[in-house]
LUMBASE-913688 format. One line per 3 residues: number of its first residue (from 0); their letters; for each residue x, y, z of C-alpha. Coordinates in Angstrom, 3 decimals. Layout:
<recs>
NUM	a	X Y Z | ...;
</recs>
This chain:
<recs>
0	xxx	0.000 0.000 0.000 | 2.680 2.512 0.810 | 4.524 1.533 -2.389;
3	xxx	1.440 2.494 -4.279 | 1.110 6.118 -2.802 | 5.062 6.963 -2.658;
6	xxx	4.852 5.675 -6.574 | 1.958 7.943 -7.262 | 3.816 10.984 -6.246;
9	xxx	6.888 10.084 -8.080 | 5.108 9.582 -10.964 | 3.141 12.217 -11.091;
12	xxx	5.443 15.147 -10.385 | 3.187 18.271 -11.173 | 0.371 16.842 -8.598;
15	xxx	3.004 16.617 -6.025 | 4.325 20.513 -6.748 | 1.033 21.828 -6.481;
18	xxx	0.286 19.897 -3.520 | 3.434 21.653 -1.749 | 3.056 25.127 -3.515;
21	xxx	-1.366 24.468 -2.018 | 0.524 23.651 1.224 | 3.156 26.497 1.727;
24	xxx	0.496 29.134 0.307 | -2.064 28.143 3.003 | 0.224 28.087 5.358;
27	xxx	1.378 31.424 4.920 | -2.024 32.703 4.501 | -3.004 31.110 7.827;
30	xxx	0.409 32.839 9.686 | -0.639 36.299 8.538 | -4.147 35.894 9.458;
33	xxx	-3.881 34.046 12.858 | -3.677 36.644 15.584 | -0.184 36.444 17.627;
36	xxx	0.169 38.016 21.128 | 3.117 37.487 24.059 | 0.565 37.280 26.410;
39	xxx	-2.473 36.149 24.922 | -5.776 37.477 27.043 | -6.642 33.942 29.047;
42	xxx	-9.013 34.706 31.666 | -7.312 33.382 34.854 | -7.964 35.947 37.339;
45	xxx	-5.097 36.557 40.062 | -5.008 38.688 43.205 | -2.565 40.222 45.902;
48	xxx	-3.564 40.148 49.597 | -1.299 42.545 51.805 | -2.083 42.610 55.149;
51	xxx	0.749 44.697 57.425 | 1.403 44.678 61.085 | 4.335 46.931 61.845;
54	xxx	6.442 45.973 64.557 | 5.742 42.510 64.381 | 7.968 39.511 63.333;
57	xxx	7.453 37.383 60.496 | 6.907 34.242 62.938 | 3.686 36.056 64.443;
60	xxx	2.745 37.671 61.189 | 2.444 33.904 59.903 | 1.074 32.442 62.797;
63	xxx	-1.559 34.562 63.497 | -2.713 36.034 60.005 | -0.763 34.493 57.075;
66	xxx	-1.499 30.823 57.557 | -4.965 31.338 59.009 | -5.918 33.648 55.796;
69	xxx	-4.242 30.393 53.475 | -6.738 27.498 55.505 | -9.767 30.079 54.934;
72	xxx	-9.539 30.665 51.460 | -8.103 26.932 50.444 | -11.432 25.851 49.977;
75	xxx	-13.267 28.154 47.660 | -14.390 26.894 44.578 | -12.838 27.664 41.367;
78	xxx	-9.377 27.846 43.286 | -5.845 27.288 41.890 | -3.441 28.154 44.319;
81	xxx	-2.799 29.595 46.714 | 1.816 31.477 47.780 | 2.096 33.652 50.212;
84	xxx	5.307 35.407 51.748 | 5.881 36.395 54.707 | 8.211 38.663 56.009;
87	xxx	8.949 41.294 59.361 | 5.906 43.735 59.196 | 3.867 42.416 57.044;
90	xxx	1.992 38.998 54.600 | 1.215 38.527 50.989 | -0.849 35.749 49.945;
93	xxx	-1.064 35.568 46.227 | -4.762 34.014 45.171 | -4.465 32.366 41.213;
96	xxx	-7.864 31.032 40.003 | -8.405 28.785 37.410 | -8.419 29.487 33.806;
99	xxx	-12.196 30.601 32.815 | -13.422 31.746 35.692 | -15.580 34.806 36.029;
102	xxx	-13.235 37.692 37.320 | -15.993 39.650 39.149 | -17.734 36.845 40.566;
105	xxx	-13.707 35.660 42.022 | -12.962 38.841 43.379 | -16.416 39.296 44.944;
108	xxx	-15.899 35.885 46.305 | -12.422 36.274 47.445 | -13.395 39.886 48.863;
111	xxx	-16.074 38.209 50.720 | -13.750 35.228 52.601 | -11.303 37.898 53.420;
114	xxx	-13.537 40.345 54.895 | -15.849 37.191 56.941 | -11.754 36.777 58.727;
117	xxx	-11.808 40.579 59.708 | -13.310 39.722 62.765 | -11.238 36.705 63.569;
120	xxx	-8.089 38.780 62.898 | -5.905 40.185 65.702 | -6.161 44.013 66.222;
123	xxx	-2.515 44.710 65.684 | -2.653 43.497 61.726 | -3.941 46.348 59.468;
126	xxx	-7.015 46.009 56.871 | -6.063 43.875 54.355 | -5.096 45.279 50.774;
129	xxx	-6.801 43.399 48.108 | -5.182 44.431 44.111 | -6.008 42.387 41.194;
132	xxx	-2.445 41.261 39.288 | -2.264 41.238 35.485 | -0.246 39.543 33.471;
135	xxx	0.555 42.524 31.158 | 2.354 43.815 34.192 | 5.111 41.772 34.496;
138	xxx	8.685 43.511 33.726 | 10.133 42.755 30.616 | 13.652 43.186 31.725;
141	xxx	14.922 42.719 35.757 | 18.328 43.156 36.062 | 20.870 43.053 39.412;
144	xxx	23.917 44.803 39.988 | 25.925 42.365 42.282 | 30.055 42.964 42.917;
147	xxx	32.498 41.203 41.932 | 33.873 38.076 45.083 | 36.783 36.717 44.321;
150	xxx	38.554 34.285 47.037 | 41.828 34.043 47.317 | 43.934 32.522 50.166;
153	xxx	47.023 34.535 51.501 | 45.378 37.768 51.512 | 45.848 39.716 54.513;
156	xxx	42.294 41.165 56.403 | 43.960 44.816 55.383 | 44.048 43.657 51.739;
159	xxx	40.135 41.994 51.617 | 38.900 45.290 53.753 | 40.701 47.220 50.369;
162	xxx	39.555 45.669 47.798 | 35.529 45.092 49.615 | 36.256 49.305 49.491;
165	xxx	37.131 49.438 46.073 | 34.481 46.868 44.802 | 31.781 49.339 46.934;
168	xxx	33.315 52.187 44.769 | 33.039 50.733 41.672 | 29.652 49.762 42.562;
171	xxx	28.329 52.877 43.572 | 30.042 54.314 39.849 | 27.938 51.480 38.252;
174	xxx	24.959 52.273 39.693 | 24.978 56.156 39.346 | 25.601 55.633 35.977;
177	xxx	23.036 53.377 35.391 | 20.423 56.156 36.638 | 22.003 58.531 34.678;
180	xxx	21.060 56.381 31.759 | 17.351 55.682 32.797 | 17.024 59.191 33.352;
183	xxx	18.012 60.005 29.436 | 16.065 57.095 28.290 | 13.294 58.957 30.220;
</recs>
């Protein structure tokens, strides 16, 4: 069977150029027609909770807000996930529904959960800050400016205290000229 259709092409070989000319044309046609985006608009709605408590360290923050917030809103329906962060004066929880779900209906529901907790929250933790998170917002470039550690064994403590002053320097050039350059781009 696949001798007959390999010999068909061979032997006809104007079939077989149209075929591929047919092929390539409507593939073409399809590429420039075909809508292309980075980030393509998929309905998966995705929130920020902040809640702050200044003074307080990132044990109690968890403790008493951050991991009782997580159990409370774990079971909602429509859920994804659930990451949250916590750190000396303050929680994020970030809330990710599934893909298709209704974004006012989540963030009236997630809304809701978070303000039924209000009551249950300690005093000392600040109303919670609830910001919806798009994916059109992410950076497009992040960049670090990190010095340079070199290890070498020998060196004196008066020779690594230099050089950790010089690397500072150097730094401190880099990164003023850096924001000289983001202020001309501005």
């Amino acid at each position: 069977m696949f001798a007959k259709f390999s010999r068909f092409w061979i032997e006809n070989p104007i079939i077989t150029w149209i075929f591929i000319l047919i092929a390539l044309l409507g593939g073409t046609i399809s590429w420039l027609i075909i809508p292309k985006q980075f980030n393509p608009d998929i309905s998966a709605p995705t929130y920020s909770i902040v809640m702050t408590a200044p003074g307080y360290s990132a044990k109690q923050i968890y403790d008493y807000v951050t991991k009782p917030t997580e159990n409370i809103l774990s079971d909602m329906e429509d859920l994804d996930h659930v990451y949250s962060t916590t750190k000396r004066d303050y929680g994020a929880l970030t809330v990710s529904f599934k893909a298709g779900t209704d974004t006012e209906k989540a963030v009236t529901r997630l809304t809701n959960k978070i303000m039924t907790q209000i009551n249950t929250k300690p005093s000392w933790v600040n109303e919670p800050i609830i910001q919806s998170v798009d994916s059109n917002d992410i950076p497009i470039y992040t960049f670090a400016i990190t010095p340079k550690t070199q290890s070498f064994s020998g060196i004196s403590s008066e020779t690594k205290q230099n050089s950790s002053d010089t690397e500072k320097i150097e730094l401190k050039k880099a990164a003023k000229d850096i924001m000289e350059r983001i202020q001309n781009v501005q």
